[in-house]
N, C-alpha and C positions, 0 to 999 in steps of 0.2 A: 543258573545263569540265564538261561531262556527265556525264565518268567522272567525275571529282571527286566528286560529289554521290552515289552510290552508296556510296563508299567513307565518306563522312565521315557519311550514312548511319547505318553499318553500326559506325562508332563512335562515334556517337551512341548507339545502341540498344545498344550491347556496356556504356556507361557507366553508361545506366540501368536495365540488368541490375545490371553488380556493386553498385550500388546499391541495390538492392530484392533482395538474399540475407538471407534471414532468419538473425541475430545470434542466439547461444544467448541464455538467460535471463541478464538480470542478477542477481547471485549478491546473496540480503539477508542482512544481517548478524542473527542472535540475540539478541543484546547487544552490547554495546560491546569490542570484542577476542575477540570469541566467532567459535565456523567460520562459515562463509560455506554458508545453503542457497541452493540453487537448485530449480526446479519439477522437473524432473529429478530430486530425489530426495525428493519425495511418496511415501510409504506406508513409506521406508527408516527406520531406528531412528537418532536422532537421539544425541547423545555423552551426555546423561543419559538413556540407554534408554527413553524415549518415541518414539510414529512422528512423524513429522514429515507436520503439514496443511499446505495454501496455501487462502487464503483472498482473494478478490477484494476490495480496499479500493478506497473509493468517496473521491475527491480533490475539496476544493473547488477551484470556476477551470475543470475541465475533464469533458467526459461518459465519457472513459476510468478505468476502473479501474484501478491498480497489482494484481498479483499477488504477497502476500508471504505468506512460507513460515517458520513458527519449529514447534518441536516443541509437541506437546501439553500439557507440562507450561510452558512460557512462554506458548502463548493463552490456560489456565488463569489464570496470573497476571495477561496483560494485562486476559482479561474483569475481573477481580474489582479491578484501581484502579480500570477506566473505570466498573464499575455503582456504586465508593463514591462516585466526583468527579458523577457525574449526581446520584446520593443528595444529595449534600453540595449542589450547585448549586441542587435542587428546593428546600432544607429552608431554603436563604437567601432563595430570591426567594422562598417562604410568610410566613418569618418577618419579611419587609421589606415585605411586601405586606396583610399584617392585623395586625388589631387597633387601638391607638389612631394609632399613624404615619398609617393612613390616614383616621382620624376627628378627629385634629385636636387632640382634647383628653387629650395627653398629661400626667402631672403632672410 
């Protein structure tokens, strides 16, 4: 039984080695049917000739960030719906928030 316990041990600790080798990056998609980046090709020119950034995105639910990567001509696009959709979000809660709705005497 003694020697037992060395050996099982030792694959024990061999399991949670193979288990703790770090996995390349998970490859994020562009678009929808678009290549597949990965963090690994940061600064590389992306298929519409811009470099491709990675950018730490911040997840509700949890304090880890995702790392996703599209070229510069797609964060371009992304920044420019999310600043219209915050636009559009601020200009409805203003306009739901003053004037007569909140004083009551609507005609």
């Amino acid at each position: 039984m003694a020697q037992r316990r060395p050996a099982l041990l030792i694959a024990a600790l061999a399991t949670v080695l193979a288990a703790c080798t770090t996995a390349p990056a998970a490859p994020v998609q562009l678009a929808e049917g678009g290549p597949k980046l990965t963090t690994a090709m940061e600064g590389q020119l992306a298929p519409d000739g811009t470099p491709i950034q990675c950018r730490s995105i911040d997840r509700t639910g949890t304090r880890f960030a995702i790392k996703e990567c599209k070229s510069e001509a797609a964060w371009e696009e992304l920044d420019a719906i999310l600043a219209a959709s915050a636009k559009e979000q601020t200009d409805k809660f203003q306009r739901l928030n003053t004037g007569c709705s909140t004083q009551g005497n609507c005609p």
